[in-house]
C-alpha positions in Angstrom: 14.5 22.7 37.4 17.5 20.4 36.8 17.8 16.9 38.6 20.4 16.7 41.6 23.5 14.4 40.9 21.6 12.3 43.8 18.7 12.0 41.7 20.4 10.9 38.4 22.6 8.6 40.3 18.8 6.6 41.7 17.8 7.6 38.0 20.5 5.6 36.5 20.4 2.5 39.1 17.0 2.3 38.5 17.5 2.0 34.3 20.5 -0.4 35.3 18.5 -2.7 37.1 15.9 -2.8 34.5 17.9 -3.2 31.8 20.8 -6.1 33.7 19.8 -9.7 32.7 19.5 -11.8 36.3 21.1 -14.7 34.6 24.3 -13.9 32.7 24.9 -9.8 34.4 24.6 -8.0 30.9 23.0 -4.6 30.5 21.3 -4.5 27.6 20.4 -0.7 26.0 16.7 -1.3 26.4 14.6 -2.5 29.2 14.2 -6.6 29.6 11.1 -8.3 30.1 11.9 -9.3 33.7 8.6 -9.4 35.5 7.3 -12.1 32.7 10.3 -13.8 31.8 12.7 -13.0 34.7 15.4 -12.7 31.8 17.3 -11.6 28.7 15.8 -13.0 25.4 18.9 -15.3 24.8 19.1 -16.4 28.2 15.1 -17.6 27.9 15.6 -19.5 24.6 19.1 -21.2 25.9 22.1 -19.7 23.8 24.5 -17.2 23.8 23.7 -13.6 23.0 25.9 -11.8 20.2 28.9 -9.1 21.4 26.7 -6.8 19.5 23.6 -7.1 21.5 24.6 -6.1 25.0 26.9 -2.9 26.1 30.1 -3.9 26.7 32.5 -1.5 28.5 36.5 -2.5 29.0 37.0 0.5 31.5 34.9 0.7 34.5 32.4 3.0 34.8 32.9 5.8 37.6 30.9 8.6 36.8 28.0 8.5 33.8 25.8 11.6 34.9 25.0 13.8 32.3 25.7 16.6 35.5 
């Protein structure tokens, strides 16, 4: 049995929200350590992160179900 669209779309809010540093609002493609440090490694040590490290997106996104 196949996920609704309503359950991908609380599937994929609930991966945003893990993986969205509190501090600067970047979405990182893995999940951040934010019950022990509350944000992004670059964030805790004090610098920039790299373009690289983060997803960046120009367009905004509408629809990324797989559905």
């Amino acid at each position: 049995m196949y996920p609704t669209l309503a359950q991908e779309l609380a599937l994929d809010r609930a991966m945003a929200a893990r993986s969205t540093c509190s501090r600067c609002s970047r979405r990182y493609d893995y999940c951040l350590p934010l019950r022990t440090v509350g944000c992004c490694g670059p964030c805790a040590q004090g610098y920039e992160p790299t373009p690289g490290t983060y997803v960046t997106t120009t367009v905004p996104v509408t629809h990324r179900l797989a559905a």
